[in-house]
C-alpha positions in Angstrom: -13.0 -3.4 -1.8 -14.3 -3.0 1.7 -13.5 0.5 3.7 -10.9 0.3 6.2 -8.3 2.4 8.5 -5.2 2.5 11.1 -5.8 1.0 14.5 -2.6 0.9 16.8 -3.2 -0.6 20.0 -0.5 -0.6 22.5 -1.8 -3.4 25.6 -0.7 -5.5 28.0 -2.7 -8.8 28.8 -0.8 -9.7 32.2 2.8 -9.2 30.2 4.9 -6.9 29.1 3.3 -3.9 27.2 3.8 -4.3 23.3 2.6 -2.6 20.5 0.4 -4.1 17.7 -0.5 -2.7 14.5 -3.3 -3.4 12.6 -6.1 -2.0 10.0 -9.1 -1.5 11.0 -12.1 1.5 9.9 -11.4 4.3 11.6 -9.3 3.9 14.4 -6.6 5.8 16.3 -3.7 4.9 18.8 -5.1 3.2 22.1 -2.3 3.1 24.6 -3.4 0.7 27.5 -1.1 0.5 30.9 0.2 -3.1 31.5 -2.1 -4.8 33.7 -2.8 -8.7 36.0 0.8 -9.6 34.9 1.3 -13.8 33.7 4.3 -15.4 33.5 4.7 -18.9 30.9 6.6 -19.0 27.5 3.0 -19.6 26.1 1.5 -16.0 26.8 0.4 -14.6 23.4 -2.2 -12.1 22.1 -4.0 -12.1 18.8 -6.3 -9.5 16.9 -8.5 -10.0 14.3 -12.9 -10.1 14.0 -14.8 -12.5 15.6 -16.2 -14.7 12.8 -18.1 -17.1 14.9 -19.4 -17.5 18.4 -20.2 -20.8 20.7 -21.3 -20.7 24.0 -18.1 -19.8 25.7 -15.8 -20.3 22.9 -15.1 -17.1 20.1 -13.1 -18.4 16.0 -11.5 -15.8 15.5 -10.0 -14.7 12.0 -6.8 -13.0 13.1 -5.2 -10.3 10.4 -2.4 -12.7 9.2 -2.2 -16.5 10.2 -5.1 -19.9 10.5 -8.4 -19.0 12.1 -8.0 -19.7 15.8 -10.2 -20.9 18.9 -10.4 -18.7 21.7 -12.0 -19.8 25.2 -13.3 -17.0 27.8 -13.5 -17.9 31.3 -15.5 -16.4 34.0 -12.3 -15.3 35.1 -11.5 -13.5 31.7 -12.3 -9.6 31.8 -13.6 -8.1 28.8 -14.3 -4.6 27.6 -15.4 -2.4 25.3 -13.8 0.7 23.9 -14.7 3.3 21.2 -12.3 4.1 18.5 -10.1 6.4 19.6 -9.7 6.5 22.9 -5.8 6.8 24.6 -6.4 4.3 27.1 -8.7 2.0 29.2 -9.6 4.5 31.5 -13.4 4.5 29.7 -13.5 1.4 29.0 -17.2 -0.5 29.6 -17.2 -4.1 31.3 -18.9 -6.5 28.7 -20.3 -9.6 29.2 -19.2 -12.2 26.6 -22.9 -12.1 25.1 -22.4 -8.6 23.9 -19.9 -9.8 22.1 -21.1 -10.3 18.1 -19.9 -11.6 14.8 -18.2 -8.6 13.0 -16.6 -7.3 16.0 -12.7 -6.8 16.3 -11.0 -8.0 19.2 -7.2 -7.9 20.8 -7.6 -11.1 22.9 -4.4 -12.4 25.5 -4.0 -15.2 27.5 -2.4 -18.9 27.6 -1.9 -20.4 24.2 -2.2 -24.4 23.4 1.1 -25.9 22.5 0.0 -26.0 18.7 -1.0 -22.5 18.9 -4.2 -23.1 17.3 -6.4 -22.2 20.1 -5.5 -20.2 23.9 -7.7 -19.7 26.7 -8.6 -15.9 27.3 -7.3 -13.9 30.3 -8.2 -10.6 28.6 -10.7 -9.5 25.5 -10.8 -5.8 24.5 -13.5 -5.2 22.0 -14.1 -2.4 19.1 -18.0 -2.9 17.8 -18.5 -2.9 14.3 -21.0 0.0 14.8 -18.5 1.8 16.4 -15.8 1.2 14.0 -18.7 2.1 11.2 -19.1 5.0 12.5 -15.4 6.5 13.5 -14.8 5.7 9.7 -17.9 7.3 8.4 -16.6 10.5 10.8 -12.9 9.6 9.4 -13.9 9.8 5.8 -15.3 13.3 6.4 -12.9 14.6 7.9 -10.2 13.4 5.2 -12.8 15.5 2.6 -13.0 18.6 4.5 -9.9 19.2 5.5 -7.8 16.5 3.4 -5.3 17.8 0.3 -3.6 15.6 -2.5 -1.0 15.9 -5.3 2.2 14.9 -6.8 5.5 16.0 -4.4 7.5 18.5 -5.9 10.0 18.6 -2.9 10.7 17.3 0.3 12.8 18.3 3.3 12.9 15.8 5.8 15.3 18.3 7.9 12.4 21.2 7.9 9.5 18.4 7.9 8.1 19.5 5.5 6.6 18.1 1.8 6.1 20.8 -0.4 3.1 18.8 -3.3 1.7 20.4 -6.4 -2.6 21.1 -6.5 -3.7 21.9 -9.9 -1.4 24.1 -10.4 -0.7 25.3 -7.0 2.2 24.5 -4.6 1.1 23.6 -1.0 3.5 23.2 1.9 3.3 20.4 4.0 4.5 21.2 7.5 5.0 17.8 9.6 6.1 17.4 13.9 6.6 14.5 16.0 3.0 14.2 16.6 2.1 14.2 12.7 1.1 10.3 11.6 3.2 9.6 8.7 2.4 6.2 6.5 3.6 4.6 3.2 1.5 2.7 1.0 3.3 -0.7 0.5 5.4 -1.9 -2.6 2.6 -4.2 -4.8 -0.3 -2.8 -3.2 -2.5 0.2 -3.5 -5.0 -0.6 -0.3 -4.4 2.0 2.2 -4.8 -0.9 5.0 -1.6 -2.4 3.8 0.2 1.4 4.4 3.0 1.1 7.3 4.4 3.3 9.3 6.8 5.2 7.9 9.3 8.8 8.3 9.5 11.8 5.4 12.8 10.3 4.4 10.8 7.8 2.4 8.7 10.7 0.5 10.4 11.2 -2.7 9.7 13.8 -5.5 7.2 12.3 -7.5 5.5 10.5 -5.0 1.5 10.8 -4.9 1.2 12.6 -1.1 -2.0 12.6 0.8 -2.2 14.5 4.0 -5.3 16.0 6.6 -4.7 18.7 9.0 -5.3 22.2 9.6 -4.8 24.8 6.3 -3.7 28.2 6.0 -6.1 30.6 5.5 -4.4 31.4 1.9 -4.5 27.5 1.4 -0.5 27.4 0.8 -0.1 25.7 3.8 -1.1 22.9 5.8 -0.2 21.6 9.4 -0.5 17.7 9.0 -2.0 15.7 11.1 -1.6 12.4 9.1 0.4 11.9 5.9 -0.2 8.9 3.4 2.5 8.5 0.5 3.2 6.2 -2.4 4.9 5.8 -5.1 2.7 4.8 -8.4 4.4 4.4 -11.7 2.7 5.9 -15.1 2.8 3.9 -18.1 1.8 4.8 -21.7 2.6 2.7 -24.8 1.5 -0.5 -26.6 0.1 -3.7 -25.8 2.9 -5.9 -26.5 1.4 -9.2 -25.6 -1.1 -11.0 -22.9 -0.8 -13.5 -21.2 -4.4 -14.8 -19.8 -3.1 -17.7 -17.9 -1.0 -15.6 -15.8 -3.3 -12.5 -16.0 -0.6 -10.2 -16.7 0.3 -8.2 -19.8 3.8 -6.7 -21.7 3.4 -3.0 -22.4 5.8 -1.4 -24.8 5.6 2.0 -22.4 6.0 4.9 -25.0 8.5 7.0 -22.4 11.0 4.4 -21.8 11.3 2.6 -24.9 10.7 -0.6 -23.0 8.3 -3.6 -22.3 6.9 -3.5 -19.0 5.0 -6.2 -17.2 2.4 -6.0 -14.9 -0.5 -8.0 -13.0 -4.4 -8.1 -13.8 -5.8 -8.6 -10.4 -9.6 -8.3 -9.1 -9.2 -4.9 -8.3 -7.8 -3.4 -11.0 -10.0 -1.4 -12.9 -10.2 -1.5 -16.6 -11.6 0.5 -18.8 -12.8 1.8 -22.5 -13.3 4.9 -23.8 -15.6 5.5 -26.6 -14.3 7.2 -29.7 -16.0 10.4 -28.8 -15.0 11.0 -25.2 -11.5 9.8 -25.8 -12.0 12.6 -28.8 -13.5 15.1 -26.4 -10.7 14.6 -23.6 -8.2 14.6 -26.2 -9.2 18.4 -27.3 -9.6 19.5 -23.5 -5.8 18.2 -22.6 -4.6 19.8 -26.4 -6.5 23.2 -24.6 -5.2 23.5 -21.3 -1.7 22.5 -22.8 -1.5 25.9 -25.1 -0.4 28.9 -23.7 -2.2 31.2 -22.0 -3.5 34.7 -23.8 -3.1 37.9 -21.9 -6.6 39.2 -20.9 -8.4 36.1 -21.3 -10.5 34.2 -19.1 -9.0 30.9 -17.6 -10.3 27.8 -17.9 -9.9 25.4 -14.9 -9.2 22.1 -15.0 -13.0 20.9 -15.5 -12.5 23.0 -19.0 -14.8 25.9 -17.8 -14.3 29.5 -16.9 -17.4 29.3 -14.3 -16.1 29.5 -10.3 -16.1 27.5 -7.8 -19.5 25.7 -7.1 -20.9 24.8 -3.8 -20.5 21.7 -2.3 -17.6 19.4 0.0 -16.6 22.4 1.9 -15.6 24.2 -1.5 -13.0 21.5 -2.4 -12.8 19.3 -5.7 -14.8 15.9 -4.1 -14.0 17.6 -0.7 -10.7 16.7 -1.3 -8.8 19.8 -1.5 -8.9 21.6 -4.4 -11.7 23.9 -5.4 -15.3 22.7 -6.4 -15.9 22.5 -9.7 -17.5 20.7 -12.4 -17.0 17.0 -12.7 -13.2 16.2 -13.5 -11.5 14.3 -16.3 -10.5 11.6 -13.4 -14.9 11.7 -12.5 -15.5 11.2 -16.3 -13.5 7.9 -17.0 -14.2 6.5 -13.8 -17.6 6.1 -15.5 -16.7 4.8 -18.9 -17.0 1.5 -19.8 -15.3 -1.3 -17.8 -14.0 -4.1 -19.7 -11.9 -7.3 -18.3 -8.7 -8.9 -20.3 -10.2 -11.1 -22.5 -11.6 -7.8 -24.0 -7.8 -6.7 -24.6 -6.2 -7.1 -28.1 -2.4 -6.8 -29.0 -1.3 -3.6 -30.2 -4.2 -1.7 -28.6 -3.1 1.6 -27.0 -3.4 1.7 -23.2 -2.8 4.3 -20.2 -2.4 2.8 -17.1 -1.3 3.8 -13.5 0.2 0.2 -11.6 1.9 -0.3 -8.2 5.6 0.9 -7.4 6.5 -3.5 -7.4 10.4 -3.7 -6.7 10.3 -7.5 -7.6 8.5 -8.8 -10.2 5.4 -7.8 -12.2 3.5 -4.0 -10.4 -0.6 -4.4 -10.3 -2.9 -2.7 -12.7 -4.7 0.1 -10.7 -6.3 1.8 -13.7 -6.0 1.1 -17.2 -7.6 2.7 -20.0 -7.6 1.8 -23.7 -9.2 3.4 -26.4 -7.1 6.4 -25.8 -5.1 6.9 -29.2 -6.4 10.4 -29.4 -5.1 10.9 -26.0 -1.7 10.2 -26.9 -1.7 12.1 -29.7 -3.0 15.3 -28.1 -0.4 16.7 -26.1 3.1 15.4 -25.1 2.0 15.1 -21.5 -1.7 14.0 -22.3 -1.2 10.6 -20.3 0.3 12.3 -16.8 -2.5 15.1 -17.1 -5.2 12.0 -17.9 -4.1 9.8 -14.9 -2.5 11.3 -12.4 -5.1 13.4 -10.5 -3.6 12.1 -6.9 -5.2 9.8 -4.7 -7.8 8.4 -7.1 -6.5 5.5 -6.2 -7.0 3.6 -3.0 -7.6 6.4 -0.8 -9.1 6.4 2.9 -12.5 5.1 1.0 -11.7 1.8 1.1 -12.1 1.6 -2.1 -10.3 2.6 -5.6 -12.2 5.7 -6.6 -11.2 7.4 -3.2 -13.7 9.6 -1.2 
């Protein structure tokens, strides 16, 4: 899966101000003053990357809709701006020869009466390089000063989200500035996150939020809050279906058969006998109660400290360094596809919160009969350590 982020831009090309929302790596809010004001039913604006380039003529491949010509005059202004920036105050006059393949661009002007092309009157241009970089910066930033569990309560009338971190409770303090996003139903990409309020947060709900922590780390002032809601399912293979790439799985909780989707980006997996065995032991462990006296093993298994390493967070993600965790181990087991599935085989699988039909596979693992057997909560402890799962990476295994 490719890397991506927010871009809000807020611009006027010669009409009234709107506000377009879009994906893109690494960028923030752009307001940008209405400006050269046109008048015609046919004024539009599109956004999307420049896939190809002619002379005086850009295809671009807007975020939703066909690919669409765009003509620049010598009339047409166009500028450059870095991620980030509040308005067009530093933006950089461009010629249309700076302009390159790869590039995302929020273009205005006089569309064609079948909407399939528009001449230009304005092109505002985010390099790829630039974009590259804000999300290389982005991703950072989201390690060092990110932090990720399961909600344990929220209180939209305080602002604030109180999650569980291995163990520990952190408080979530939001304000009017903090950006506040919700992955959407049937999808785990964070570009496909929309804007959303703390009303929407429920208990339960995997929470991911960057800001400023307390010095005792039970706090943190959020800057930006990502949340989602992604089901748990234990049980059974109950049947496959290969033509429609979904399965039936009698989940072991409920009692019933649930169906879910085999995309392209689910990951699925196999653990060998011994790890599954190995896993199995470490969950049985950490599940006993603790002795009086004795030294505490974290959730890596070992009694050593924190390590060095991400700022002195698990992955740089929050929780303390240690060694590699049980969600690091089976993202390297073996990866298997669904013609390598069997009836009856024993799975664990996180999926998407779908309110209509079949969720996605995220993660599924079989070979994990030991697993199940180990501890009543074995599955939850196995899968759910938050944000795993399509995080501001891009990608499934997170930062």
């Amino acid at each position: 899966m490719s890397a991506t982020k927010t871009l809000v831009l807020v611009i006027a090309f010669g009409f009234a101000a709107a506000v377009i929302s879009c994906f893109a790596p690494s960028c923030s809010a752009l307001s940008v003053p209405q400006q050269n004001q046109q008048s015609g039913s046919s004024a539009t604006r599109k956004i999307g990357v420049v896939k190809a380039i002619n002379g005086t003529s850009i295809t671009l491949a807007p975020d939703s809709g066909p690919e669409v010509n765009v003509t620049v005059q010598d009339t047409t202004r166009v500028v450059r701006i870095a991620p980030g920036e509040k308005d067009l105050k530093n933006a950089v006059p461009i010629s249309l020869q700076d302009v390159q393949v790869g590039d995302r661009i929020l273009v205005g002007g006089m569309a064609s009466d079948n909407s399939q092309s528009f001449t230009a009157s304005s092109v505002v241009v985010m390099k790829r390089s630039d974009l590259e970089a804000r999300h290389e910066q982005d991703l950072q930033d989201w390690q060092k000063r990110g932090v990720d569990g399961l909600a344990k309560s929220v209180d939209a009338t305080a602002g604030t989200v109180t999650i569980t971190v291995r163990g520990k409770d952190v408080v979530i303090h939001t304000s009017g500035g903090t950006v506040i996003r919700r992955y959407a139903p049937g999808s785990v990409k964070f570009d496909d996150a929309k804007s959303s309020t703390l009303q929407e947060t429920h208990v339960g709900d995997q929470v991911r939020a960057r800001g400023e922590r307390s010095a005792d780390g039970n706090d943190l002032t959020a800057e930006e809050i990502v949340s989602g809601a992604f089901p748990l399912f234990a049980g059974t293979i109950n049947s496959i279906d290969a033509s429609s790439s979904t399965l039936s799985i009698h989940d072991l909780s409920s009692r019933k058969n649930v169906t879910v989707k085999i995309t392209q980006d689910s990951q699925l997996h196999r653990l060998p006998p011994e790890m599954a065995q190995m896993i199995a032991t470490r969950l049985k462990r950490s599940a006993a109660p603790a002795v009086p006296g004795a030294p505490q093993a974290t959730d890596s298994g070992s009694t050593a400290g924190p390590t060095q390493g991400s700022g002195g967070r698990r992955n740089g993600m929050g929780g303390a360094g240690r060694a590699p965790d049980i969600q690091q181990v089976l993202n390297r087991t073996p990866t298997v596809s669904l013609a390598d599935l069997h009836k009856g085989d024993a799975v664990v699988m996180l999926s998407t919160d779908a309110k209509d039909g079949p969720g996605t596979a995220i993660k599924l693992f079989t070979g994990v009969e030991p697993i199940l057997q180990s501890a009543p909560n074995a599955a939850q402890a196995m899968m759910l350590a938050p944000w795993n799962v399509g995080g501001p990476a891009g990608d499934l295994g997170g930062p």
